[in-house]
Backbone as CSV, one residue per row, in Angstrom:
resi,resn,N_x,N_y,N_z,CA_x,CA_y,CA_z,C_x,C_y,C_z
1,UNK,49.396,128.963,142.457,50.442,129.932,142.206,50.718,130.016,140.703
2,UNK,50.767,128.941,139.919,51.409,128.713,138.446,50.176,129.752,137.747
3,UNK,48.741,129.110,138.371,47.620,130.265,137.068,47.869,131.382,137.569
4,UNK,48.251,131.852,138.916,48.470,133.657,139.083,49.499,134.263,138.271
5,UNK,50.675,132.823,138.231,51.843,134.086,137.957,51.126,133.950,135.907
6,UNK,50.647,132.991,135.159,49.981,132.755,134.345,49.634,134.178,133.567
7,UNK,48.377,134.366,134.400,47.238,135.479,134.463,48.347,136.749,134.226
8,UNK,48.925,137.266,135.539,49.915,138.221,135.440,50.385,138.276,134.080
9,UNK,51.601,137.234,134.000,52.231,137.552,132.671,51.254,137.876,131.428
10,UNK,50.213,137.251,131.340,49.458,137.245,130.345,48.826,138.777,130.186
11,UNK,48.732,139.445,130.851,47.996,140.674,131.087,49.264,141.669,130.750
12,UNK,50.251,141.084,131.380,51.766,141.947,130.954,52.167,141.978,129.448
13,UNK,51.928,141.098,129.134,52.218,140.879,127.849,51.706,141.393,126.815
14,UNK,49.779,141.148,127.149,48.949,142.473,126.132,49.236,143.150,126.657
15,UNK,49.581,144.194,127.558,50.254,145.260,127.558,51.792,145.407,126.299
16,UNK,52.261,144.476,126.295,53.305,145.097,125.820,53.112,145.035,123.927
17,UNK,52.003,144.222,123.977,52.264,144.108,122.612,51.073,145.816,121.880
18,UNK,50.315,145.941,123.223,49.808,147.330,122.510,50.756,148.824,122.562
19,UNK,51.843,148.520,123.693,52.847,149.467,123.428,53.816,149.441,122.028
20,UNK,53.749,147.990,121.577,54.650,147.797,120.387,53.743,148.324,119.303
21,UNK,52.769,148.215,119.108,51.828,148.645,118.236,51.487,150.142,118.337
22,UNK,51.906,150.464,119.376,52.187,152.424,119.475,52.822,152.727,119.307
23,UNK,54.663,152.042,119.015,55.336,152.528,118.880,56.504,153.184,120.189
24,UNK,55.843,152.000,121.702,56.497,152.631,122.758,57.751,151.406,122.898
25,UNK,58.307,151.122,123.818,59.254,150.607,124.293,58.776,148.709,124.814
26,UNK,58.430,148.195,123.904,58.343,146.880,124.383,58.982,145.876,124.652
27,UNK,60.110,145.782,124.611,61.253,145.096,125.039,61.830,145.152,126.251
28,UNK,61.607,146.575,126.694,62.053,147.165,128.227,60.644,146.821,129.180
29,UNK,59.868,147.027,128.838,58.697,146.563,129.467,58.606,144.983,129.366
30,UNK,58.618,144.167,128.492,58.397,142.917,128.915,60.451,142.263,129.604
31,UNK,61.330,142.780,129.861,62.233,142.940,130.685,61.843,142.861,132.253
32,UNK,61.270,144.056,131.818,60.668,143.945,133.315,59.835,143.421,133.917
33,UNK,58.844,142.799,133.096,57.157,141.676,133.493,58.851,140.499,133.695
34,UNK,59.279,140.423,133.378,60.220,138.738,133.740,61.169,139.069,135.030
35,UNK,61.841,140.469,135.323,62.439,140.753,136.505,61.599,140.453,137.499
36,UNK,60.071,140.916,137.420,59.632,141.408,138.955,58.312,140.367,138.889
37,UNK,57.855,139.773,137.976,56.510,138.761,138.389,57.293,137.109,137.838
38,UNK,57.958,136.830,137.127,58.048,135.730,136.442,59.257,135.171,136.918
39,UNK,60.218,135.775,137.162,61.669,135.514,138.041,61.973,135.060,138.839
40,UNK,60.721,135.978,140.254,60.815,135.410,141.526,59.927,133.600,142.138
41,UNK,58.883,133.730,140.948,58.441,132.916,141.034,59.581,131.338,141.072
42,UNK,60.273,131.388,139.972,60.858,130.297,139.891,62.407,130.589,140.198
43,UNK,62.766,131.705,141.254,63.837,131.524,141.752,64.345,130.332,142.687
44,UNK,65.770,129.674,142.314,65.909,128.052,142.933,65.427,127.130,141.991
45,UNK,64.852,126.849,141.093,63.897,126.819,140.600,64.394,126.091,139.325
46,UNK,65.366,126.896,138.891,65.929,126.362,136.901,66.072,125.790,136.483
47,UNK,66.948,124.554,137.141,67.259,123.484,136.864,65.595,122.630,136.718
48,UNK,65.053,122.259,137.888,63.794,121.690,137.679,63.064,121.935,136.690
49,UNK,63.027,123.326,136.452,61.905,123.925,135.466,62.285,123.334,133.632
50,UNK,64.145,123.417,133.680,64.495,122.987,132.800,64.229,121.725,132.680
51,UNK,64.057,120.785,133.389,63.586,119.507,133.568,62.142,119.319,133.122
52,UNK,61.662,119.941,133.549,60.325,119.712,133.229,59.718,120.384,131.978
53,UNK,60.597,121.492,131.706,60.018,121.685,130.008,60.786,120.812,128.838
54,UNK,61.678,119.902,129.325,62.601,118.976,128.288,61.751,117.638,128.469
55,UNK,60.759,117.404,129.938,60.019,115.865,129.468,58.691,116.458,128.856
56,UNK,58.440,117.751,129.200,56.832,117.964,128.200,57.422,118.279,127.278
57,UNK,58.317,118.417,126.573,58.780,117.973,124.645,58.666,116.940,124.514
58,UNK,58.585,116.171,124.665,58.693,114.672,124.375,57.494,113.913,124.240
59,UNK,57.132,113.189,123.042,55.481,112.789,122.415,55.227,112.171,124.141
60,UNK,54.062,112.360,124.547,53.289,111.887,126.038,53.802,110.255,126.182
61,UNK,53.324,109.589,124.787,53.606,107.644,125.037,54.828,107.258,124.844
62,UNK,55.950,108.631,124.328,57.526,108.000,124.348,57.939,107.559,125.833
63,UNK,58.914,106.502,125.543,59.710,105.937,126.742,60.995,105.739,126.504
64,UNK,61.345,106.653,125.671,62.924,106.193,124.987,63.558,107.607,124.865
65,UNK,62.685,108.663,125.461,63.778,109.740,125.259,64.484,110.008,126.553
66,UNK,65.623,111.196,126.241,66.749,111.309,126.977,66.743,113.093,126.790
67,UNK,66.969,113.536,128.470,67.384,114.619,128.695,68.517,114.739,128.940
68,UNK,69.050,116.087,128.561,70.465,116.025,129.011,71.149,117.874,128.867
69,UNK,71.376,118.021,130.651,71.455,119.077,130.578,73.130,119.497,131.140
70,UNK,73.854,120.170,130.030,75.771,120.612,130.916,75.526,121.487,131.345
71,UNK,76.332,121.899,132.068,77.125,122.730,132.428,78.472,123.104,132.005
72,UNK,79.137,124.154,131.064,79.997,124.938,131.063,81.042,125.520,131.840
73,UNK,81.115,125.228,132.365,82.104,125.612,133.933,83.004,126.520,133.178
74,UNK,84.123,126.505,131.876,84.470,127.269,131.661,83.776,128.802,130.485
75,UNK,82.915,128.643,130.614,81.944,129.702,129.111,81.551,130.626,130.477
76,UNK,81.943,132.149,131.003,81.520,133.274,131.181,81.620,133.292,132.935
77,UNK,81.441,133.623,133.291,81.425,134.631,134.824,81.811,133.063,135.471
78,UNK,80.275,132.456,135.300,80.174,131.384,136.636,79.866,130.377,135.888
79,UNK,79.666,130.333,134.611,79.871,128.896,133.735,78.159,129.090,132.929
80,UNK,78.187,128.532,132.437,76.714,128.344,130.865,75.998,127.345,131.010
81,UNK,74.741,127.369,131.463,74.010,126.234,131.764,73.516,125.721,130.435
């Protein structure tokens, strides 16, 4: 699943960067490559994902680092992750 949605985005993306280079709307287009292929994939999903891109920062042989993720409860609608 990870190399499809991969592939996808990747193909979405030269797309958007030859619309930017025409002069079309690339911001609204790659908006939308993240609404409808990249979104659903990791819907449920955020927290983990945030997890897992905060231990692949971290040099491979460290054993001393620390993640650490708040929550906001009061910053906006339903709180600021």
């Amino acid at each position: 699943m990870r190399r499809r949605v991969h592939e996808k985005a990747r193909v979405e993306v030269r797309g958007c960067l030859r619309d930017w280079d025409d002069g079309r709307d690339a911001a609204r287009r790659a908006k939308a490559v993240a609404e409808t292929i990249i979104a659903p994939e990791y819907e449920g999903r955020v927290l983990i994902e945030l997890l897992q891109t905060a231990h692949d920062a971290h040099p491979a042989r460290a054993t001393d680092g620390r993640i650490e993720i708040r929550l906001d409860e009061d910053e906006g609608e339903h709180g600021t992750l």
